[in-house]
C-alpha positions in Angstrom: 166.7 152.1 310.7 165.2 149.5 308.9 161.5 149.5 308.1 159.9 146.5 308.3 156.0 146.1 307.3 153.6 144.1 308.9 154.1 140.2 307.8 150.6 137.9 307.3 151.0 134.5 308.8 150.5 131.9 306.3 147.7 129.4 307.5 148.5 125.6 306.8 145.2 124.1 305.1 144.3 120.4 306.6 140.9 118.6 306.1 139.3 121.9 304.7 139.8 123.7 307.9 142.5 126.6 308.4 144.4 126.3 311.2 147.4 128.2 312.7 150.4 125.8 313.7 153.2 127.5 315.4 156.3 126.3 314.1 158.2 123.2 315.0 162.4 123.4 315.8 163.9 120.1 314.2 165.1 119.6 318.0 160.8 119.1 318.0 160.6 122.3 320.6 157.8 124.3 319.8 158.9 128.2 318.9 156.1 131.1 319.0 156.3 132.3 315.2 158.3 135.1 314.2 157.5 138.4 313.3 159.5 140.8 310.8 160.1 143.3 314.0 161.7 140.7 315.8 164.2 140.8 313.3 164.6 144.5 312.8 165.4 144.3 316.7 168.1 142.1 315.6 169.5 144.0 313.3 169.3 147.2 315.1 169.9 146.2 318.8 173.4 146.9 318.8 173.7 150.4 317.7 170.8 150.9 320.1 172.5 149.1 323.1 175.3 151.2 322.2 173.7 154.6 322.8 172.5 153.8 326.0 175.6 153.6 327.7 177.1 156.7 329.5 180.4 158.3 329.5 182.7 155.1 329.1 186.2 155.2 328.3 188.6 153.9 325.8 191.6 154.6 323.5 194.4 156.0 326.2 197.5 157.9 325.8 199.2 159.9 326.8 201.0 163.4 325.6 204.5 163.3 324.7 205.7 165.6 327.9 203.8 163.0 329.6 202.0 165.4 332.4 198.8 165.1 330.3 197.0 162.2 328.9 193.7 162.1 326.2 191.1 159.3 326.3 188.1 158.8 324.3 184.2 159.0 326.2 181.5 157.6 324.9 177.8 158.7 325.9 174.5 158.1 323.9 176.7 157.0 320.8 178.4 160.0 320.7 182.4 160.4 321.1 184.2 163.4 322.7 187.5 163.6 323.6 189.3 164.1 327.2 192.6 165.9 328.2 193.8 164.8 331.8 196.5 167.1 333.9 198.0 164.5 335.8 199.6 166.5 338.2 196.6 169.2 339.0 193.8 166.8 337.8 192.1 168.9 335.5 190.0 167.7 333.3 188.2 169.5 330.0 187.7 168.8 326.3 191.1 168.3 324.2 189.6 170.6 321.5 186.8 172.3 320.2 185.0 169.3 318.6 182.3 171.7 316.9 184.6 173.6 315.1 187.4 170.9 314.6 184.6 168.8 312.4 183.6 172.3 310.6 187.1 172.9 309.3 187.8 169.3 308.4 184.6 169.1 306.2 185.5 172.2 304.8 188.7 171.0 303.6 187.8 167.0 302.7 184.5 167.5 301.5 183.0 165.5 303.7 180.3 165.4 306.4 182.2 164.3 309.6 180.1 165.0 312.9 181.5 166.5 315.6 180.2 163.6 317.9 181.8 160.9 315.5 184.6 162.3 314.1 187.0 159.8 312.0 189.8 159.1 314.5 190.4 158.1 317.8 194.4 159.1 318.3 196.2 161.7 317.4 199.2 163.8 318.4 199.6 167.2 320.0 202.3 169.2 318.0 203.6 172.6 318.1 203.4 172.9 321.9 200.0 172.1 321.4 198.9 174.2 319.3 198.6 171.6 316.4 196.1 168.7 316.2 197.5 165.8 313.4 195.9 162.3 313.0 195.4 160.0 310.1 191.9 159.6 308.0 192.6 156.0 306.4 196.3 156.6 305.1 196.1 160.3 305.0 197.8 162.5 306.8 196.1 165.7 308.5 196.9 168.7 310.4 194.3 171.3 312.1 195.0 174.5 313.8 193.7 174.4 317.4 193.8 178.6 316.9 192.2 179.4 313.5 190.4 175.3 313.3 191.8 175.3 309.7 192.9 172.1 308.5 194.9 170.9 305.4 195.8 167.6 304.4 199.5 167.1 304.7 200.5 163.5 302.7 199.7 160.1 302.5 201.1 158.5 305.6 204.5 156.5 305.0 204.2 154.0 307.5 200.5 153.1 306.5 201.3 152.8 302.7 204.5 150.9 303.4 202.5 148.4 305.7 200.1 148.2 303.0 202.5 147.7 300.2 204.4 144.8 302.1 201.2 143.9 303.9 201.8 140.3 301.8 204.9 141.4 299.7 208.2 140.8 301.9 210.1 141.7 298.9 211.0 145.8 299.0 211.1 147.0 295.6 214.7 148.1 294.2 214.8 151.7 293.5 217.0 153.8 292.2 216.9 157.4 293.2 219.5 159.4 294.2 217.5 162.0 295.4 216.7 159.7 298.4 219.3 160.3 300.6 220.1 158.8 304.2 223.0 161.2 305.6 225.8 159.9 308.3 225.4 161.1 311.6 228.3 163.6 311.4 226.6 165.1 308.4 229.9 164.7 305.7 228.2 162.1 303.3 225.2 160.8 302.0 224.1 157.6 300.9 221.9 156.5 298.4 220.8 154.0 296.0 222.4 153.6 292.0 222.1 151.0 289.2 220.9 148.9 292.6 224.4 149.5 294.3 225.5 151.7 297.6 226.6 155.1 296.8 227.9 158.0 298.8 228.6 161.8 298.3 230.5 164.1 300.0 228.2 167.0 301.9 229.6 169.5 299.4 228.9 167.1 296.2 231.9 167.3 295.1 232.7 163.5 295.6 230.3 160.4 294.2 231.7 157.1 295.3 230.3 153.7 295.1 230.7 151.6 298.1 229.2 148.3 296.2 229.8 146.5 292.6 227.6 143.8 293.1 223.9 144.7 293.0 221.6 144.2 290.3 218.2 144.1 288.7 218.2 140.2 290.8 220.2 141.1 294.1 219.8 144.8 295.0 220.5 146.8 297.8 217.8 148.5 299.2 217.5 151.8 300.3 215.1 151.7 303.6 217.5 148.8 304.9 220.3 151.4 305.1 222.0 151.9 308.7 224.6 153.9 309.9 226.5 153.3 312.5 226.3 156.4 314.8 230.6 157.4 314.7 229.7 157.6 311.3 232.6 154.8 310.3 230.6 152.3 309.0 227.5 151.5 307.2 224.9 148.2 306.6 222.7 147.7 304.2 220.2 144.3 303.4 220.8 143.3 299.7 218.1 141.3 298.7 217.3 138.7 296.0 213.5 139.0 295.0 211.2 135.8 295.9 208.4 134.9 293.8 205.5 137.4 293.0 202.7 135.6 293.3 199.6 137.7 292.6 195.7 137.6 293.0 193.7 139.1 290.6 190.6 140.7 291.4 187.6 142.0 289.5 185.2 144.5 291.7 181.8 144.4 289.2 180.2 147.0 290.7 182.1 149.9 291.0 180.6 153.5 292.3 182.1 155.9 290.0 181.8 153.6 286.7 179.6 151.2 284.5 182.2 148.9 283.9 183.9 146.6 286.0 187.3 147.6 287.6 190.1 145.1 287.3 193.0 145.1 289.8 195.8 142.1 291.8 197.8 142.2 294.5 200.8 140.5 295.5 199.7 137.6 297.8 202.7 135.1 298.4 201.1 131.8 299.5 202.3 129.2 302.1 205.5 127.3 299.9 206.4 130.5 297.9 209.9 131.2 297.2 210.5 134.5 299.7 213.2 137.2 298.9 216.7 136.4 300.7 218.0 139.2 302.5 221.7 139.4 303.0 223.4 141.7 305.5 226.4 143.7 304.1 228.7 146.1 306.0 231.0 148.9 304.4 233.9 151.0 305.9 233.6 154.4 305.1 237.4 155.3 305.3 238.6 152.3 303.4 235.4 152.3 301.0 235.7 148.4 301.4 232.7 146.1 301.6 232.9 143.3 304.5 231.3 139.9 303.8 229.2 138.7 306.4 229.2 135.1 306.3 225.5 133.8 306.6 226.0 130.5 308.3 223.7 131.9 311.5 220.9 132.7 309.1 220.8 131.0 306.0 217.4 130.5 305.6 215.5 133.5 306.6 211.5 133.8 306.6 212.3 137.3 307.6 215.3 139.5 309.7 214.6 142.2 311.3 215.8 145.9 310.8 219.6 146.4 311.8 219.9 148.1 314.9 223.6 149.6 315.4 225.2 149.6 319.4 225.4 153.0 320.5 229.1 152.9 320.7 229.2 151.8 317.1 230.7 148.3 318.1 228.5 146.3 315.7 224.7 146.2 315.0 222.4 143.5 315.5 219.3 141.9 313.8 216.9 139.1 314.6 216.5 135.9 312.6 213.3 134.5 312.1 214.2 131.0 310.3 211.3 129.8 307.4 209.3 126.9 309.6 209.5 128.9 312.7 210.7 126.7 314.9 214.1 129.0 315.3 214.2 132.8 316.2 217.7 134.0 316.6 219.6 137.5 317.9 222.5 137.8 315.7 225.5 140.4 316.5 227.8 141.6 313.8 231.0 143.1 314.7 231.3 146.7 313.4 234.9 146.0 312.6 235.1 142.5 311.1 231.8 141.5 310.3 232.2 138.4 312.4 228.7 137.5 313.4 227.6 135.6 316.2 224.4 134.4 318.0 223.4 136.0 321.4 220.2 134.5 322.1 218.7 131.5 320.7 214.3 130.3 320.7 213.5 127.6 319.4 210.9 125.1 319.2 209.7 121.6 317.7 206.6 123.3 317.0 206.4 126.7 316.7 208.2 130.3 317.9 205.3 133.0 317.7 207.5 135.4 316.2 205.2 138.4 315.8 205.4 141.2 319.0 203.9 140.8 322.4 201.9 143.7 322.4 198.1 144.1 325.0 195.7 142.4 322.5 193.8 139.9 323.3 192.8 139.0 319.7 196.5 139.0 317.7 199.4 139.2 320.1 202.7 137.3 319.5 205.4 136.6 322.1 208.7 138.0 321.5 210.1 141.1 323.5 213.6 142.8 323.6 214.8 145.7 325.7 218.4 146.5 325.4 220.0 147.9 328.7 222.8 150.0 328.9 223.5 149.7 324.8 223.2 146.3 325.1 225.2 145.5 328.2 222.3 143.3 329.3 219.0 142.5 327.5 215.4 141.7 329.0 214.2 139.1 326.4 210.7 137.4 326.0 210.6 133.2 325.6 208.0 130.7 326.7 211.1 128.1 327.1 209.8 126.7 330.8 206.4 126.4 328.7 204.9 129.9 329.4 205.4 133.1 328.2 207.9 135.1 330.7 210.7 137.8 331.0 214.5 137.0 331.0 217.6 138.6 331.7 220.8 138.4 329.5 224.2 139.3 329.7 224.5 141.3 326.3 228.1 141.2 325.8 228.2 137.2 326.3 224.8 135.9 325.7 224.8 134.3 328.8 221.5 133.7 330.8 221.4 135.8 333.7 218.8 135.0 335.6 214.8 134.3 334.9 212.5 137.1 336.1 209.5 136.6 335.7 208.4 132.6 336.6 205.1 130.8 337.6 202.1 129.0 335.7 201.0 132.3 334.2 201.6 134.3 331.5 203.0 137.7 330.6 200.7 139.8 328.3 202.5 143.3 327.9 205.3 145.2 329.1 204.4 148.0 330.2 207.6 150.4 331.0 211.2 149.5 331.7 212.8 151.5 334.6 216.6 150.7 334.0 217.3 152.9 337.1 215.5 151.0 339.8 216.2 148.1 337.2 212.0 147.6 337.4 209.8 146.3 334.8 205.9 147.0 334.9 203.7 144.3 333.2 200.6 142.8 332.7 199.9 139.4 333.4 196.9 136.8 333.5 196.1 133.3 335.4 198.4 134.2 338.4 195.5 134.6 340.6 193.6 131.2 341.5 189.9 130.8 341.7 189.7 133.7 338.7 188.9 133.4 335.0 192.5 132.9 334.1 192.4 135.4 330.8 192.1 138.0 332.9 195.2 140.4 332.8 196.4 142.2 336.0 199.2 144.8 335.9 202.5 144.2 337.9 205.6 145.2 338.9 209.0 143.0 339.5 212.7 143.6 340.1 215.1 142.2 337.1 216.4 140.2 339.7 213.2 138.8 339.4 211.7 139.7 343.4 209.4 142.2 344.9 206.5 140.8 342.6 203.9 143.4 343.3 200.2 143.6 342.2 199.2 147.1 341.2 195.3 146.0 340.0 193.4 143.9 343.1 190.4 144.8 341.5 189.0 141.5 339.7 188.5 142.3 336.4 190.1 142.6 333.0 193.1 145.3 333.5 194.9 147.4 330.9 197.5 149.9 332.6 198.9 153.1 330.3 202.6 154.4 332.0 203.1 157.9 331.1 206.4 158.2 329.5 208.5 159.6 332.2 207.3 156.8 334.9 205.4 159.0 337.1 201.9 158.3 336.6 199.6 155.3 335.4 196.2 155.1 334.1 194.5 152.1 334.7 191.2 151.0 333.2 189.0 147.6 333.9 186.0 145.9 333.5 184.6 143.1 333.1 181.5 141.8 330.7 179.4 142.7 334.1 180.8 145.3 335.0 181.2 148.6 333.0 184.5 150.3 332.7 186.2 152.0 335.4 189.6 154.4 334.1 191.4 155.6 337.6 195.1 157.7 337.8 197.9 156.4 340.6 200.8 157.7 341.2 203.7 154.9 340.0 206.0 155.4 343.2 203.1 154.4 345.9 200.4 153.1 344.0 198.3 156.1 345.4 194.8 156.6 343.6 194.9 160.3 342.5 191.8 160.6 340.6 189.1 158.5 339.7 188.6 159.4 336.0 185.6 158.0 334.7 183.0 155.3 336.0 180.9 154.0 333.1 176.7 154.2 334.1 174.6 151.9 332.4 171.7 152.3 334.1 169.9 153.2 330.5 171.0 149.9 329.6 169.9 147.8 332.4 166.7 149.2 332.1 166.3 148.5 328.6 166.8 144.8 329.1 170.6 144.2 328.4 172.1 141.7 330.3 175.5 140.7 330.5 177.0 137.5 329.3 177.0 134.3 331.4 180.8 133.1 331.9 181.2 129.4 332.1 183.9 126.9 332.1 184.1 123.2 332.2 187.1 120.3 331.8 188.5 120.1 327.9 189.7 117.0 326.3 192.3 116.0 329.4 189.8 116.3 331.9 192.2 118.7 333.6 192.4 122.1 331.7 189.6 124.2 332.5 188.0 125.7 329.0 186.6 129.3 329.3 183.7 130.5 327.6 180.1 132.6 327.7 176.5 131.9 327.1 175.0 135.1 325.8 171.0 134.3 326.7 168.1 135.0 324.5 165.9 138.2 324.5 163.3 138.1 327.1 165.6 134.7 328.4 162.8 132.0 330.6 164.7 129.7 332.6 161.2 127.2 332.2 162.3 126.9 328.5 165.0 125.3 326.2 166.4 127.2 323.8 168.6 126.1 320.5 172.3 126.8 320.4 174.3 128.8 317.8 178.4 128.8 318.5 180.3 131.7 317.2 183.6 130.8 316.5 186.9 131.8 316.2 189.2 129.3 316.9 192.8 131.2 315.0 195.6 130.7 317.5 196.6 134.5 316.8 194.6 135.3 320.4 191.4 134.4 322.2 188.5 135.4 321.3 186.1 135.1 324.3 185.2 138.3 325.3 186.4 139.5 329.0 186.0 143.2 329.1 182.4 145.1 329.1 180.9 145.9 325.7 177.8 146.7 324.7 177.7 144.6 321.5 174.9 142.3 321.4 175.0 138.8 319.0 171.8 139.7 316.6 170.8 136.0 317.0 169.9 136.2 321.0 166.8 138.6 319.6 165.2 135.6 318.0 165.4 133.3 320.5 168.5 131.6 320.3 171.8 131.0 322.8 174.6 132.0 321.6 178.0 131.1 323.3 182.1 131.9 322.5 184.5 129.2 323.3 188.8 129.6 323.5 189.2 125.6 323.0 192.7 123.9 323.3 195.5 125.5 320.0 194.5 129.1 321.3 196.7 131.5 322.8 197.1 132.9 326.0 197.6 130.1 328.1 200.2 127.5 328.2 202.5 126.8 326.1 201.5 123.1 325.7 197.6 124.9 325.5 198.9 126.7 321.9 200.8 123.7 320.6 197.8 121.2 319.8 197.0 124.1 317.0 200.4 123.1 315.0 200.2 121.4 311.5 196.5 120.7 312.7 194.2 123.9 312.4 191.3 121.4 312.2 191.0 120.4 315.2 190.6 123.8 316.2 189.5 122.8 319.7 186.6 121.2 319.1 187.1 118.2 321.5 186.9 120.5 323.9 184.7 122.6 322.4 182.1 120.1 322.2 182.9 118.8 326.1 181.6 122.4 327.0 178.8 122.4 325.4 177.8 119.0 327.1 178.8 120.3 330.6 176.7 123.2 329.4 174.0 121.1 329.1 173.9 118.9 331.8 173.9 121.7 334.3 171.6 124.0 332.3 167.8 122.7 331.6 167.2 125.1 329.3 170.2 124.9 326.9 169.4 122.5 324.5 172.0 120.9 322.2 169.9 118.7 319.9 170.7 120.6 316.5 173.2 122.6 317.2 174.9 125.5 315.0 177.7 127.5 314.4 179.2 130.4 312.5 182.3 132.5 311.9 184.1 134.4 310.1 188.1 134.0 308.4 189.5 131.5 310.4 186.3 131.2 311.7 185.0 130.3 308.8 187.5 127.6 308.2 186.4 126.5 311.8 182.7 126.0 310.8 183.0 124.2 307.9 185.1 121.9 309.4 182.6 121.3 312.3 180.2 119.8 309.7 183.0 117.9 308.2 184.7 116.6 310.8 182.0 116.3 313.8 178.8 116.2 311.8 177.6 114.0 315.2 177.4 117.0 316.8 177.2 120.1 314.6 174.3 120.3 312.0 174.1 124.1 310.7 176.5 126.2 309.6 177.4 129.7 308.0 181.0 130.2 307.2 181.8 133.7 305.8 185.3 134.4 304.0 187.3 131.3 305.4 190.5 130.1 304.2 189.4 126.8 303.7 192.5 125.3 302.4 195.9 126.5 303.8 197.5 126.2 300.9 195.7 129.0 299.5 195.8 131.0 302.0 198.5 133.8 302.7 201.7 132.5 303.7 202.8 134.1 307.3 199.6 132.7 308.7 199.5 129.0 307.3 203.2 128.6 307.6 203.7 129.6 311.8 200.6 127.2 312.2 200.9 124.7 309.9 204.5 124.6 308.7 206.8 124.5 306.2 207.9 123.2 303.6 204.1 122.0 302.8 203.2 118.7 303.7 200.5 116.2 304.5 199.0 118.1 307.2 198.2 120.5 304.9 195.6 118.1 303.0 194.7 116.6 306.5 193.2 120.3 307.4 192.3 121.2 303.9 188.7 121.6 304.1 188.5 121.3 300.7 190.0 117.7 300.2 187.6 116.8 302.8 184.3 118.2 301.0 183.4 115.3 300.6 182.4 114.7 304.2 179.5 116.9 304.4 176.5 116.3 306.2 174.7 118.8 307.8 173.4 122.2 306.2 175.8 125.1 305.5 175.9 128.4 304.0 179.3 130.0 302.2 179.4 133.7 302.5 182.1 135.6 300.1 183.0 138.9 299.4 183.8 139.6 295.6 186.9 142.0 296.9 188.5 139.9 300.0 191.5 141.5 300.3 192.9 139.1 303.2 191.9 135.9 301.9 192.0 135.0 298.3 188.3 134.4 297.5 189.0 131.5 295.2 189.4 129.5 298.6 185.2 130.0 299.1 184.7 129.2 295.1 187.1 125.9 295.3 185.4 124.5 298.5 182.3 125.5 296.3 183.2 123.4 293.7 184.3 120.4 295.2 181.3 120.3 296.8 179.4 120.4 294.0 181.3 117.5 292.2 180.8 115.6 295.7 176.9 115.9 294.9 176.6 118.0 298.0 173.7 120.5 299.1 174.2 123.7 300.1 173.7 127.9 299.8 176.2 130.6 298.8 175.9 134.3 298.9 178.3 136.3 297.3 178.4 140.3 297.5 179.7 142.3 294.8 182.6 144.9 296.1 182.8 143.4 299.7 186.2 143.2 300.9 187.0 140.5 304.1 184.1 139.4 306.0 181.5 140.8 303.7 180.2 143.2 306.4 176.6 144.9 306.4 173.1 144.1 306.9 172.5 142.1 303.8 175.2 139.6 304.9 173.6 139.7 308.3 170.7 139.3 307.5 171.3 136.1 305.3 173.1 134.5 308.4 170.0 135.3 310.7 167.4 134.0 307.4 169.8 131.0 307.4 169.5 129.8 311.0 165.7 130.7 311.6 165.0 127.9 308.5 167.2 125.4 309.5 166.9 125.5 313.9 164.1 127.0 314.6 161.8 125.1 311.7 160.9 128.8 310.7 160.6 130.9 306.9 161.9 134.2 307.4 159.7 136.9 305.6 159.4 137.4 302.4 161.8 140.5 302.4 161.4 141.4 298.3 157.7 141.9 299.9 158.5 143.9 302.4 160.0 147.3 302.1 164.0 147.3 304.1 166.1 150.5 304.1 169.4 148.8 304.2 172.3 151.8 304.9 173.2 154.3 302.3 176.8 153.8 302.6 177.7 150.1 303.0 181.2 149.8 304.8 182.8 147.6 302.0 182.2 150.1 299.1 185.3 151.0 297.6 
């Protein structure tokens, strides 16, 4: 909690006389002066909020056996978790949450409460006598019969994901004593002097299956793949790229005086990337097949090589540099011929990265093979939407469209290759509703018997249990609290209804949801979604100033559609605060994402702005006469160039850890969006070329440890604005890491708006005692 003394209201001295003026918005409203508890309400509204709901439900899954499934319940702040019998509907705690948190802080050292403890999945093992989750990149394992718990290792996947997080070169090793044995268990290969060995099972023989690697092309041991007859194996040999690297010094450190100094590898849009080249070896012949790369020749990435069951070649997928081809390739087992299967491609752009259920960061490829690879259910947005596909596996050859319509698919859900049926999810199939909202669905691969399996209007997320029997569906919507419900999969029957959220508590404390609204964008036939979160103590009779949080990255949308109980901290001091998906976002049409390509600025601000005026015209009390805006990463891109590039319309910003320029930015990002090689466009978006064209008033917000973007992009944009003669405020915060998160960042957003919208000084906070939180989340 954060305590806040009483503030003295300064009196403005005219003519001798004292008198009390209330302060004057530069839109010339008249605002009723603030006090330093209004802001401690802002700052402390949304944990409060948050412990007023009861019993809602989140983070699904199911067991592996799949009759039981686990879900997270929130009430009063406090988590517990849930086990669900599917088949006799009982319902109890997973584990004993009491004891689990005594035996973890026993054995980290920490102070975990049972109520919070610092998870939210983890698997059932041992028949269920064994509880193992990850703390950060840790690995952990508790006894659900003694509730002792020992650390196991740091988690592969997580360090590996951390260590190629920006770095798509693998490091060569050489270490013998990592072995990858052939499925029939007579040899084993590994990695030596950067070449393919193999050993018999008894060690008697050592043979090397390659000549040609070295310290600057090396085979690489995690690419390894056998094929399952154990005839053949493929590895990727792989040519390092450049290793670019961003150094970083965190001045404040908590375990030392002196400053810490440390880089990571951070390849930036343009960067030479590793090339990866597919090699094959016969086992009986110990002769290594050439794969001619004429399919793939310039690769941003390929996949992993997947081999057919019946060992009659492997395949990989080709993600070409530019993004604007994204190829299956198949490789004979016996020849190494190589040939294309399926071909996407684009003049703009092929989203590469997964379709997975996130509304935020989803991308929009999908592959299911089908009978080892006889056919293939495939992912495209080729008619210009995102749908499902079915290939012939052996030819290539289209077999027929299944899913079709002007909608798109979110998720799949479960593949049923016996009834040949595909569960998914779906949004903007059903007309006359907010078109982000996803429904779950069933469909033949012949593409008929489309079937709705969520009516309910709402936001939808189903979870299959793995065998097919069961689903678990849970919806909301931003008005309406979270309901999680079991059905049976073959009738749709409801079998139990699981949880309904109450947030009665809430209501009565004067939450209200926030206000969806959508209105024409720059064609004046796409309908642009949105919300208006209202103001504390909201009075229809007034006008109130207008503060847009934005996120305009074409990774997702950002609008919220589900219930939360997050508030935005500015509503508290009087201020409307709305969230905008503008035209270059996903989850709509094809044509919808393309206006983002080589031109992140525009970032949907024709239609962004449109809203606001449709906003405004139907509203009386939303007043756009000095409006803000804020955000945060790409976000924070977005708000600076609102002042640059519509300064007729925005006037105050704070942009906090934005990659202002593109070019400095890491490459994976910049290059899907904005292209490759580098061009023009580049400088076109580059809000730091175009410094120069500031007008209104804007604050930079950096953290000294940005681990996502380099923080040299706040400090250039910095400078050039400062060799422009420009005007403006920075805050930088020692040891923060991306989005400089805590109060004191917070607070110098909500200081920052109050000054420069509402005509107001915040208080005089080195006068006034604030308990900011012991443990700031970017500490290191």
């Amino acid at each position: 909690m954060y305590k806040i003394a009483a503030l003295t209201l300064a009196l403005c001295i005219q003519g001798g006389a004292a008198l009390a003026q209330a302060p004057v918005s530069e839109s010339g409203a008249v605002n009723s002066p603030l006090e330093p508890a209004d802001f401690e309400r802002a700052l402390t509204i949304g944990d409060r909020y948050g412990r007023l709901a009861v019993n809602v439900p989140d983070g699904l899954f199911w067991t592996n056996e799949g009759e039981e499934f686990i879900y997270r319940r929130t009430t009063h702040g406090r988590h517990e978790f849930i086990l669900v019998n599917a088949a006799t509907g009982e319902k109890r705690p997973a584990f004993d949450q009491v004891r689990l948190a005594a035996a973890l802080n026993k054995a980290s050292g920490q102070s975990y409460e049972p109520g919070d403890l610092p998870f939210t999945r983890f698997a059932l093992t041992d028949d269920g006598r064994r509880l193992d989750f990850l703390i950060k990149q840790g690995r952990w394992s508790c006894s659900l019969a003694s509730y002792a718990c020992t650390y196991t290792s740091l988690d592969p996947a997580a360090s590996h994901f951390r260590q190629l997080r920006y770095n798509y070169t693998p490091p060569a090793q050489n270490n013998p004593e990592e072995r990858s044995p052939s499925p029939d268990g007579k040899w084993i290969a590994y990695i030596k002097n950067y070449n393919v060995f193999l050993r018999s099972k008894d060690g008697t023989q050592d043979v090397p299956l390659s000549w040609d690697g070295s310290e600057g092309d090396y085979y690489v041991f995690s690419t390894l793949s056998w094929s399952p007859d154990s005839r053949h194996i493929a590895a990727y040999r792989i040519r390092p790229g450049y290793k670019r690297e961003v150094s970083y010094v965190n001045s404040s450190t908590t375990n030392q005086l002196q400053p810490e100094y440390s880089s990571t590898v951070y390849p930036k849009a343009g960067d030479v990337l590793p090339l990866p080249q597919p090699v094959l070896f016969d086992i009986a012949s110990r002769r290594q097949i050439t794969i001619d790369n004429a399919l793939f020749p310039n690769p941003f990435q390929l996949s992993p090589l997947r081999w057919w069951e019946d060992s009659r070649g492997f395949t990989f997928e080709y993600n070409q540099r530019g993004h604007q081809l994204y190829r299956l390739v198949e490789v004979d087992g016996a020849t190494g011929r190589a040939r294309s299967l399926i071909d996407e491609s684009s003049k703009t752009f092929v989203d590469y990265r997964p379709l997975v259920r996130n509304e935020q960061d989803t991308g929009k490829t999908f592959r299911y093979d089908i009978g080892d690879g006889k056919e293939i259910i495939w992912a495209s947005e080729r008619d210009g939407y995102e749908h499902l596909y079915l290939f012939d596996g052996r030819t290539g050859a289209l077999e027929n469209q299944i899913t079709r319509g002007d909608w798109v698919v979110r998720a799949v859900d479960y593949v049923d290759p016996i009834k040949r049926e595909i569960w998914f999810e779906a949004s903007g199939m059903n007309p006359g509703e907010d078109p982000y909202f996803v429904h779950a669905y069933r469909i033949g691969f012949d593409g008929k018997g489309l079937t709705e399996v969520t009516p309910e209007r709402g936001n939808h997320n189903i979870e299959m249990s793995p065998d097919g029997r069961y689903y678990v569906d849970l919806w909301s919507r931003t008005d309406v609290p979270p309901h999680m419900v079991l059905y049976r999969a073959s009738d749709n029957a409801k079998l139990m209804q699981v949880e309904t959220a109450d947030i009665s508590e809430l209501l009565a404390a004067g939450w209200h949801p926030p206000v969806s609204f959508h209105s024409k964008g720059r064609d004046d036939k796409t309908d642009i979604w949105g919300v208006i979160h209202l103001p504390a103590d909201f009075d229809p009779k007034k006008r109130y100033p207008v503060v847009e949080h934005i996120y305009a990255g074409p990774t997702g949308s950002s609008v919220p559609k589900s219930f939360s109980t997050s508030v935005e901290p500015l509503t508290q001091l009087g201020f409307i605060v709305v969230e905008i998906d503008g035209m270059g976002t996903n989850n709509r049409s094809r044509a919808f994402h393309d206006v983002t390509w080589k031109n992140l600025k525009d970032a949907g601000f024709p239609d962004r702005i449109l809203w606001h005026k449709a906003a405004a015209a139907k509203f009386p009390w939303y007043d756009i006469s000095n409006v803000g805006i804020f955000g945060a990463s790409a976000g924070g891109q977005n708000a600076v160039g609102a002042l640059l590039f519509h300064p007729e319309f925005y006037k105050v910003a704070v942009a906090n850890s934005g990659c202002y320029d593109n070019r400095m930015n890491q490459m994976w990002w910049n290059e899907l969006w904005m292209g490759w090689p580098v061009g023009i466009e580049y400088q076109q978006s580059s809000d730091v070329d175009n410094a120069y064209r500031l007008q209104g008033k804007l604050m930079l917000v950096v953290g000294e440890m940005d681990q996502n973007v380099d923080p040299s992009s706040t400090f250039q944009l910095a400078d050039r604005l400062i060799k422009a003669g420009k005007d403006f405020e920075m805050v930088y915060v020692p040891g923060a890491d991306h989005d400089a998160p805590g109060a004191y960042s917070e607070r110098k957003l909500l200081d920052f708006f109050v000054r420069n919208i509402l005509g107001q000084n915040p208080p005089n906070w080195n006068a006034i005692p604030l308990e900011l939180p012991k443990n700031e989340p970017w500490r290191r």
